[in-house]
C-alpha positions as CSV (number, residue, x, y, z in Angstrom):
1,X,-79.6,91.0,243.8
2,X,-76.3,91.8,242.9
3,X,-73.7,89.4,244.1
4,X,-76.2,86.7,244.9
5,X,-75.3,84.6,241.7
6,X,-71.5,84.2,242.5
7,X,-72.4,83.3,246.1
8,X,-75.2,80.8,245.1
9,X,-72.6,79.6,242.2
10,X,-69.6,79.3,245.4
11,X,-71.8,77.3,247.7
12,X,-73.1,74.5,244.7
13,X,-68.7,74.4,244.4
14,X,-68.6,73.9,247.7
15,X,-71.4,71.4,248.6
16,X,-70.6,69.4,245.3
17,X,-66.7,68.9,246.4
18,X,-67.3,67.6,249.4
19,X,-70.4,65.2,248.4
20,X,-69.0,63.6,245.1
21,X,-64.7,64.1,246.4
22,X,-64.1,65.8,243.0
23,X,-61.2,68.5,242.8
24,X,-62.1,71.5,243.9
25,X,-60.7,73.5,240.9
26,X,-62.5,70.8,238.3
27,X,-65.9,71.6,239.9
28,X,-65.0,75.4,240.1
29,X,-64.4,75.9,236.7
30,X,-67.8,73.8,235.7
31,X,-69.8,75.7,238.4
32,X,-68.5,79.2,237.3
33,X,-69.0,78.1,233.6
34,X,-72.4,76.9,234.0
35,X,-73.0,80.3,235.5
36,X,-73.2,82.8,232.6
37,X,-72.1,85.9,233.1
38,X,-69.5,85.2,235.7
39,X,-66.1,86.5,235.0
40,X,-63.4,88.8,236.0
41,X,-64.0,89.9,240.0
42,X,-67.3,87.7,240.2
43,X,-65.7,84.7,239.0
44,X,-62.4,85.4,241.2
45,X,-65.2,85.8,244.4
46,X,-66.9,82.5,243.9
47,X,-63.1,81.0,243.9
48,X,-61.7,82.9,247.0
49,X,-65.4,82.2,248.9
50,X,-65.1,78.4,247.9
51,X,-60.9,78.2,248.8
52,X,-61.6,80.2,251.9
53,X,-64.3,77.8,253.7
54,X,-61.8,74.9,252.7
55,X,-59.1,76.4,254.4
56,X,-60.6,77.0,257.8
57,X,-63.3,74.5,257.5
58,X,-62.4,73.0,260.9
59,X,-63.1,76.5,262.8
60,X,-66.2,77.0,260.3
61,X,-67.9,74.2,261.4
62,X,-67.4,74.5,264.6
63,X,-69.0,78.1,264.5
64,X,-72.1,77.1,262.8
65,X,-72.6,73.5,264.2
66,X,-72.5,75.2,268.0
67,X,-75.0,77.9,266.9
68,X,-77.8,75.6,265.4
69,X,-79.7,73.8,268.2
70,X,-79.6,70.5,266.8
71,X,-76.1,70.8,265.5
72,X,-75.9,71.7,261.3
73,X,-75.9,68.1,260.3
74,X,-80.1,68.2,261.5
75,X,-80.3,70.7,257.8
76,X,-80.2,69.7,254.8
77,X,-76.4,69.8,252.6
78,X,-77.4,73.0,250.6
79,X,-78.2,74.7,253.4
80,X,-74.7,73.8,255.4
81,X,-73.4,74.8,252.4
82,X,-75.1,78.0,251.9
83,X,-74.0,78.2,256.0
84,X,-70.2,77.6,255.8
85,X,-69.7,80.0,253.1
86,X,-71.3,83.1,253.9
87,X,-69.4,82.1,257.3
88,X,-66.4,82.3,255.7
89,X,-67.0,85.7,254.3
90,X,-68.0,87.1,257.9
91,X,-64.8,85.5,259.2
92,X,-62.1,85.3,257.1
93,X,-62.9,87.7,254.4
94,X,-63.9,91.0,255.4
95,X,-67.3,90.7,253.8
96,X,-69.9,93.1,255.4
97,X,-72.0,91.0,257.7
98,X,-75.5,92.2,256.5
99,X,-74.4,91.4,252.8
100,X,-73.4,88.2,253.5
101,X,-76.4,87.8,255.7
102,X,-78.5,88.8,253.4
103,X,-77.6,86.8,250.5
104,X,-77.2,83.5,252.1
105,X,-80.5,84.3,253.2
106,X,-82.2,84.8,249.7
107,X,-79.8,81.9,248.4
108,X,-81.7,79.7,251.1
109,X,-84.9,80.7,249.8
110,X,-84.4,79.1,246.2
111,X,-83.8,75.6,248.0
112,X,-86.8,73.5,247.9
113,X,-88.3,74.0,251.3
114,X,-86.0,76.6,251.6
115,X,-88.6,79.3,253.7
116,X,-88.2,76.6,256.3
117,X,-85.1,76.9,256.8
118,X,-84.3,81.0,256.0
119,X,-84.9,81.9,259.6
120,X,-82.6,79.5,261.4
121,X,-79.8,80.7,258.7
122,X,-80.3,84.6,259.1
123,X,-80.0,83.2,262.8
124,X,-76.7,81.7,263.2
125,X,-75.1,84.1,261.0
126,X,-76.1,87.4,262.2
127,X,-75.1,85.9,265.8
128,X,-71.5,84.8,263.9
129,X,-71.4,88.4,262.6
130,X,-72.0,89.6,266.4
131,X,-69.4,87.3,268.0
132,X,-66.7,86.7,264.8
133,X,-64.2,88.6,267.1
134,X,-64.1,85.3,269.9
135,X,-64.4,82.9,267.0
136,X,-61.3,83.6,265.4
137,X,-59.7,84.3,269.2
138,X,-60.6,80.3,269.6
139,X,-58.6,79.4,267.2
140,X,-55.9,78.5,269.9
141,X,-54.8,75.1,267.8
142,X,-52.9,75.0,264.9
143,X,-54.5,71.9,263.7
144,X,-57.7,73.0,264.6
145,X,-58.8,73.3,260.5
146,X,-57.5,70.0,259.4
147,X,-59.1,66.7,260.0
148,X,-57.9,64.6,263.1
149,X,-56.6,61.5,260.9
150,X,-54.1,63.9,259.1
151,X,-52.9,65.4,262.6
152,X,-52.8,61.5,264.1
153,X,-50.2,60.5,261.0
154,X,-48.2,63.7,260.7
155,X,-47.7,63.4,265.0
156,X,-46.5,60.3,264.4
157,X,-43.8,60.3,262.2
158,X,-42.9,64.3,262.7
159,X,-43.4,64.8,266.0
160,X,-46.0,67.1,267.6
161,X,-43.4,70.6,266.8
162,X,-42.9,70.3,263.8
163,X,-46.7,69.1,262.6
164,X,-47.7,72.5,264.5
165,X,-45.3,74.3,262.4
166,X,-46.5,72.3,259.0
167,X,-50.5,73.1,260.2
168,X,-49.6,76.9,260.6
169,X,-47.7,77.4,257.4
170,X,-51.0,75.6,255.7
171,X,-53.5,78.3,256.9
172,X,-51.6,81.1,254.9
173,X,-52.4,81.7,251.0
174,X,-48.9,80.3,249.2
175,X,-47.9,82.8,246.4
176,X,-47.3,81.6,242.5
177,X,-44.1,79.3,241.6
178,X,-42.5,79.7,237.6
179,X,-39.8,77.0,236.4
180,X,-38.0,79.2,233.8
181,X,-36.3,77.5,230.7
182,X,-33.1,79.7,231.1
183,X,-31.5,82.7,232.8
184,X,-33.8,82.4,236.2
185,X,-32.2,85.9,237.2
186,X,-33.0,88.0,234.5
187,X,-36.5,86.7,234.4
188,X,-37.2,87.4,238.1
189,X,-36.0,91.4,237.6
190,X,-38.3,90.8,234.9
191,X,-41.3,89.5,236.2
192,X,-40.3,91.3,240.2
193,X,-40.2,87.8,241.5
194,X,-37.8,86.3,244.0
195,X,-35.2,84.0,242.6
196,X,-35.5,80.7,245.3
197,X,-32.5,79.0,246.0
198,X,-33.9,76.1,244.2
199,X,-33.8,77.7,241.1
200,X,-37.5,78.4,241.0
201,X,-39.3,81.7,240.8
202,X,-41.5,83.3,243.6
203,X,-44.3,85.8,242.2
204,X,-44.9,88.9,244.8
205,X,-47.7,89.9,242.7
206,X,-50.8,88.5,242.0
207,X,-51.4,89.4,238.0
208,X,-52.9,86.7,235.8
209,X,-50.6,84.4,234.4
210,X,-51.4,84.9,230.8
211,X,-50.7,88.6,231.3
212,X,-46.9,88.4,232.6
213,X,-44.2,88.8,230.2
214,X,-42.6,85.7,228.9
215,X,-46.1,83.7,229.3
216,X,-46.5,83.8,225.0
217,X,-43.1,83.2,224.3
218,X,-43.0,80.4,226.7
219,X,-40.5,81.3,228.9
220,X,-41.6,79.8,231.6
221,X,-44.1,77.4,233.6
222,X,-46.3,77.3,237.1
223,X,-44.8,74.7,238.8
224,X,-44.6,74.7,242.6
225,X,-40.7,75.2,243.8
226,X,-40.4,71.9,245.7
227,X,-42.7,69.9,242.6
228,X,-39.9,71.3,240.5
229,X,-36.6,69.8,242.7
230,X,-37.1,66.3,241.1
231,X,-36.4,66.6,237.9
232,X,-33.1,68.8,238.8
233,X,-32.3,65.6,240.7
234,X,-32.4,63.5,237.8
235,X,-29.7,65.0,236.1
236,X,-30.8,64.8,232.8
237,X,-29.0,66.2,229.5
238,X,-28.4,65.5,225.8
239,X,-28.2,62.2,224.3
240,X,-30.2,60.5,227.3
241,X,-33.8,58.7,226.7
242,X,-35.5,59.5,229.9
243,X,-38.8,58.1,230.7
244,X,-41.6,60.5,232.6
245,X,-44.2,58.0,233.9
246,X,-47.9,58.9,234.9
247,X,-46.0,62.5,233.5
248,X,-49.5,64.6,232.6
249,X,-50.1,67.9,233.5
250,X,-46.4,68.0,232.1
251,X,-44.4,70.4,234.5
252,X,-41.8,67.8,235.0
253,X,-42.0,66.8,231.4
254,X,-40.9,70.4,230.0
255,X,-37.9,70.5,232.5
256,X,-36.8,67.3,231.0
257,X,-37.1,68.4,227.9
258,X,-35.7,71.5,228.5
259,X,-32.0,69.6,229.3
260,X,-32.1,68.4,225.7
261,X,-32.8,64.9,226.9
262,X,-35.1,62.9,224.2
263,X,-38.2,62.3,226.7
264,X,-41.2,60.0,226.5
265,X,-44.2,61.4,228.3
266,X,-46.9,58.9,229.4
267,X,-50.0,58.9,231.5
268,X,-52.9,56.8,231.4
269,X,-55.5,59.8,230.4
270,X,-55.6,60.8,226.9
271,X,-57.4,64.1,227.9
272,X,-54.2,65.0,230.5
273,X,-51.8,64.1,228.2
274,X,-53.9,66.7,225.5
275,X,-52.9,69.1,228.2
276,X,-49.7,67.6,228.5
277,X,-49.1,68.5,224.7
278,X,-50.5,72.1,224.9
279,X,-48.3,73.3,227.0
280,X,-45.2,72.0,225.5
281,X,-46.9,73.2,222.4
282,X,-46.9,76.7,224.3
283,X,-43.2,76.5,225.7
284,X,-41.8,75.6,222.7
285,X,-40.6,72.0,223.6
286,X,-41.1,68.6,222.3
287,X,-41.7,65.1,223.9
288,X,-42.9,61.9,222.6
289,X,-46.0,61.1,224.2
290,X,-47.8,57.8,225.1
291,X,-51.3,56.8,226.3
292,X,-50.9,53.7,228.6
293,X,-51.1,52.2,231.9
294,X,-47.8,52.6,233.7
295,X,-48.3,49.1,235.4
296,X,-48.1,47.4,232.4
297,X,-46.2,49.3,230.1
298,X,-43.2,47.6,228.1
299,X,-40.7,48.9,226.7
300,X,-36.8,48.9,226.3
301,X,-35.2,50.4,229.3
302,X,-34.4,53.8,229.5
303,X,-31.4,55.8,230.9
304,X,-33.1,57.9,233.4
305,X,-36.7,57.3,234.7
306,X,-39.1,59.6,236.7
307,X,-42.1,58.7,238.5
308,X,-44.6,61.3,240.0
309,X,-46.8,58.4,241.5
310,X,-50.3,59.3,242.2
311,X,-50.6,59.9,245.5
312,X,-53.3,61.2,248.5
313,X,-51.5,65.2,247.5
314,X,-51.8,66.4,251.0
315,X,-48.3,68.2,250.3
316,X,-50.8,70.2,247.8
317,X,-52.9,71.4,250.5
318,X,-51.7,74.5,251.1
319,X,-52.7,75.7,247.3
320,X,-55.7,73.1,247.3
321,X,-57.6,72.9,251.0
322,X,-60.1,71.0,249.7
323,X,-57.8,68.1,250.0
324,X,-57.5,67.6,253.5
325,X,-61.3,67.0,253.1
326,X,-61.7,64.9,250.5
327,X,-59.1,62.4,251.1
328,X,-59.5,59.6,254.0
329,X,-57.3,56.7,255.1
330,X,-59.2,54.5,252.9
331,X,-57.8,56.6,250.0
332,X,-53.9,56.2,251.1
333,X,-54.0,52.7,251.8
334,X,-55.2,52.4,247.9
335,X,-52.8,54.6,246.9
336,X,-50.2,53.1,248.4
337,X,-50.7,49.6,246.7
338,X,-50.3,51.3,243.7
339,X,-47.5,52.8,244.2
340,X,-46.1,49.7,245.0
341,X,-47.0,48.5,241.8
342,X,-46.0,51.3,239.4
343,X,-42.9,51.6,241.8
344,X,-41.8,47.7,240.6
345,X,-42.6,49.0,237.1
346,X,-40.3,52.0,236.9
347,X,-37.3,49.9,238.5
348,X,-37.7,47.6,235.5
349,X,-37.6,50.1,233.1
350,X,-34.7,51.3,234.0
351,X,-31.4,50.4,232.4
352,X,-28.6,48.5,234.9
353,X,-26.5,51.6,235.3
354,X,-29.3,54.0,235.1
355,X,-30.9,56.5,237.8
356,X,-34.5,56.8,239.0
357,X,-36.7,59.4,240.8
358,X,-39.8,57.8,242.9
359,X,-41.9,61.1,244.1
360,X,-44.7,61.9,245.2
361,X,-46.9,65.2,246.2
362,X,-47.8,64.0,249.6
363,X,-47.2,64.4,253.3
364,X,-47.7,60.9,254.5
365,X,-44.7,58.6,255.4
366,X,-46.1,55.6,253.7
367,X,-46.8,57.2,250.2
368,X,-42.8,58.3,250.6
369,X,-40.4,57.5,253.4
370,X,-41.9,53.7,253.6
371,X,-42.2,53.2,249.8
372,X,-38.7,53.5,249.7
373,X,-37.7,51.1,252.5
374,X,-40.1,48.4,250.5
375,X,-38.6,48.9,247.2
376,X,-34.6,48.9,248.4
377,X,-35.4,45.2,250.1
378,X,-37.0,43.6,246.9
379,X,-34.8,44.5,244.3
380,X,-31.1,43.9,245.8
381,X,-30.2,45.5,242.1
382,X,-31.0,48.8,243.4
383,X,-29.6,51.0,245.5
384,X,-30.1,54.4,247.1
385,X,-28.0,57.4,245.7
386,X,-28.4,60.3,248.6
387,X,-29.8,63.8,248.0
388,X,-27.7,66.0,250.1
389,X,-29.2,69.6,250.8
390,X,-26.8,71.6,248.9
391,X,-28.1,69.9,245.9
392,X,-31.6,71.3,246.7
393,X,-30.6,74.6,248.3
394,X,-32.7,74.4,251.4
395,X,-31.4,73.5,254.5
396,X,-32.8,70.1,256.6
397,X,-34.8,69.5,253.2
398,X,-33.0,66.1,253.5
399,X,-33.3,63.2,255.5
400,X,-30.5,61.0,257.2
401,X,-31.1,58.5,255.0
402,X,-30.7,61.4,252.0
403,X,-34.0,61.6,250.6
404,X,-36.2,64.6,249.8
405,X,-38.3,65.7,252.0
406,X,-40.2,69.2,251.1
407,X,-42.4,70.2,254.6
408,X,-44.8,73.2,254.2
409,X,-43.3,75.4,257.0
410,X,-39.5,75.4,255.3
411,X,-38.0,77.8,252.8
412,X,-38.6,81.1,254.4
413,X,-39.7,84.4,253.0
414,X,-40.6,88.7,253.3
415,X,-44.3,87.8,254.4
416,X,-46.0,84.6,255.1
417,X,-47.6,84.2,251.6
418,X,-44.0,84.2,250.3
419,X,-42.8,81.8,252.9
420,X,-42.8,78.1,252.3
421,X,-43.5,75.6,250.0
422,X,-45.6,72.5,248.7
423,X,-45.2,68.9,250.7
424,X,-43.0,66.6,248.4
425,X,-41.2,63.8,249.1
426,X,-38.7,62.2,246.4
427,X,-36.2,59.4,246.2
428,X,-32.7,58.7,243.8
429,X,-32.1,55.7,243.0
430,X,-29.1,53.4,240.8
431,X,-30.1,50.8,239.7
432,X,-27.4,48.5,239.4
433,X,-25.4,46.5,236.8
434,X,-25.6,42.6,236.5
């Protein structure tokens, strides 16, 4: 039946996310590759269906688990799956209800045991179809499709306002961000993008990548607008060895390059740091690149350092729902130790005299904010050197303290989908002479 393959081929995405915590756009591109014959609009379907059930999960569940009579977790994981995502079609997608009915339907009947279950799944979703109007009217929360341990943290340390604000902003689709290697103005005429006050590039439309001018020539990059304040901050130019630690997929890389500064990329994953060097390979730019575990690398100290510590990315999950879903507590308290660790590190390989950038692409206080208060009372020979706004370009993007601090509602636009930005926190530092 026509369409049945990209919805069978969203749900396996969806259900194998979730069960094995994998990246949703790894497992999409397997999924959709492992089905032949999916491309262009099909492929493009599976990927909006997939996205879509992330992004109001919370509501989604709460839909189907109240319409099953022993709640959804009584039916087997494929069929949730199959559930959630034809009920984000009905909901959020305009699909026609007997369509998605229909397929989810003939999708349930390739499970094993899967006649068993067809009727209770043409059940709850024709009676979704039938009352989709007061399921999206119950959607009176803005937190209400994110997990309650991300709300608990974000009240805490924002304040219950401004987490409302955050959670609203990360229900909306966020357009496509370009870093351009020169003349920013001309190339947003160009490309009809809006020039941010960051510096970055805003796409209105939503063209593939590879078909925009300037994408052969290397012109410019997709990077998001607050991932590529950072580097800016660093102040980098020619003449200065600057160090890019755990640097791979290489967005921060090319900016620092593109100063002139003599760079050395490295990341732990030789497979990263292959597409590290492709797309410096693409923009024209040149880095010296090194496979090797931050933690323990040694070298001579370097005159700038910048480290995009790995991190929970729930500033990301506006442009990747799946993380709110995938990532737990147990997570961040791991991450956070390693931080730490590659934090230490970078100080030390950083010349007395020379500046370093601690960031990270996460919402959470203790991957940023508390990192920073750790660091400044264990090494007395460093010290903070404030970020003041101007030097960003958006207003209250800076704390008291003068640290960057990127929330999702902030940097407003035309439309909601050209409104805001990614969560990002970053820190400067000086690290002192002896």
């Amino acid at each position: 039946m026509p369409g049945l393959v990209a919805r069978h081929t969203a749900s396996l995405a969806f259900e194998r996310t979730l069960a094995a915590r994998q990246q949703l756009d790894d497992v999409l591109d397997q999924e959709i590759a492992a089905a032949r014959g999916l491309e262009g609009r099909d492929a493009g379907l599976v990927r909006a269906i997939a996205v879509t059930s992330f992004r109001h999960l919370g509501t989604i569940t709460r839909a189907v688990d109240a319409r099953v009579e022993r709640g959804a977790s009584s039916l087997p994981r494929p069929v949730q799956a199959i559930l959630v995502t034809a009920a984000a079609q009905i909901l959020f997608l305009e699909a026609a209800d007997h369509a998605a009915v229909d397929l989810a339907v003939d999708q349930t009947k390739l499970q094993p045991q899967g006649l068993r279950f067809a009727g209770v799944v043409n059940a709850v979703l024709r009676k979704i179809g039938r009352e989709a109007d007061e399921i999206r009217a119950g959607i009176t929360a803005p937190g209400d499709d994110l997990p309650p341990w991300l709300l608990t943290s974000w009240t805490a340390h924002y304040g219950a306002a401004t987490t409302a604000l955050m959670a609203t902003s990360l229900g909306e689709e966020l357009a496509l961000d370009l870093t351009v290697k020169a003349d920013a103005a001309g190339w947003a005429e160009r490309l009809d993008a809006v020039l941010l006050p960051t510096g970055s590039l805003r796409l209105a439309a939503r063209t593939p990548v590879h078909e925009l001018p300037g994408y052969d020539e290397g012109a410019w990059w997709v990077q998001d607008a607050a991932s590529a304040v950072p580097a800016r901050l660093l102040g980098t130019g020619p003449g200065q060895r600057v160090l890019d630690l755990c640097a791979a997929p290489g967005g921060k890389t090319a900016q620092l390059a593109s100063t002139g500064a003599e760079v050395t990329a490295l990341d732990r994953s030789a497979p990263r740091l292959a597409v590290l060097k492709a797309n410096l390979d693409r923009l024209r730019l040149a880095a010296t690149t090194i496979t090797a575990d931050a933690t323990t690398f040694e070298h001579e100290p370097f005159d700038a350092v910048l480290l995009d510590a790995p991190c929970t990315a729930t500033g990301t999950i506006r442009r990747h729902p799946d993380v709110a879903w995938t990532k737990t507590p147990a997570d961040e308290a791991k991450l956070i130790a390693l931080q730490a660790r590659l934090l230490d590190r970078a100080v030390d390989l950083t010349r007395p005299g020379g500046r370093l950038i601690y960031c990270t692409c996460s919402l959470q206080p203790g991957e940023g904010e508390d990192q920073v208060t750790r660091i400044l009372a264990l090494r007395p020979d460093l010290a903070l050197d404030a970020i003041a706004d101007h030097e960003v370009g958006v207003p209250g993007s800076t704390s008291p303290r003068g640290e960057f601090r990127a929330l999702p509602h902030q940097l407003h636009g035309e439309s909601p989908r050209l409104s805001g930005w990614g969560g990002f926190f970053a820190a400067r530092f000086v690290r002192q002479a002896s």
